[in-house]
C-alpha distance (Angstrom), angle and dihedral (degrees) to the residues before:
residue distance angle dihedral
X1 . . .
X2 3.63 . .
X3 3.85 98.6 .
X4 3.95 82.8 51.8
X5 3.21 99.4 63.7
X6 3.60 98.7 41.0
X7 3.45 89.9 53.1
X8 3.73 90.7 44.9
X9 4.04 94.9 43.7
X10 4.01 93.0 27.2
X11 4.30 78.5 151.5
X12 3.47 86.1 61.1
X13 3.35 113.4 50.2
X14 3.68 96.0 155.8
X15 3.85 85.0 88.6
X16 3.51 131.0 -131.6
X17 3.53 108.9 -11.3
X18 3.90 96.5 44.0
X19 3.35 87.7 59.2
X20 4.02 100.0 53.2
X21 3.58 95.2 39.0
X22 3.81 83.7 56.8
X23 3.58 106.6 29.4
X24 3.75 106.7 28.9
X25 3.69 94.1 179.8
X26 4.11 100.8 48.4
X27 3.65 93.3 28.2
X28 3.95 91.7 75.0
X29 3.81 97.7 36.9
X30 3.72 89.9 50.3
X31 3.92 103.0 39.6
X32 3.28 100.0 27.6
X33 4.11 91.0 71.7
């Protein structure tokens, strides 16, 4: 799950709350699975 997301979100590598704070949308989708 983890190397998903990173590979999904490689700009945010900060993991999965960089990613909803910034991208609402994709953050969920992404790291919620």
């Amino acid at each position: 799950m983890r190397k998903t997301t990173k590979k999904v979100f490689q700009d945010h590598e900060d993991g999965p709350q960089g990613v909803q704070g910034e991208r609402g949308p994709v953050g969920p989708a992404g790291a919620g699975k």
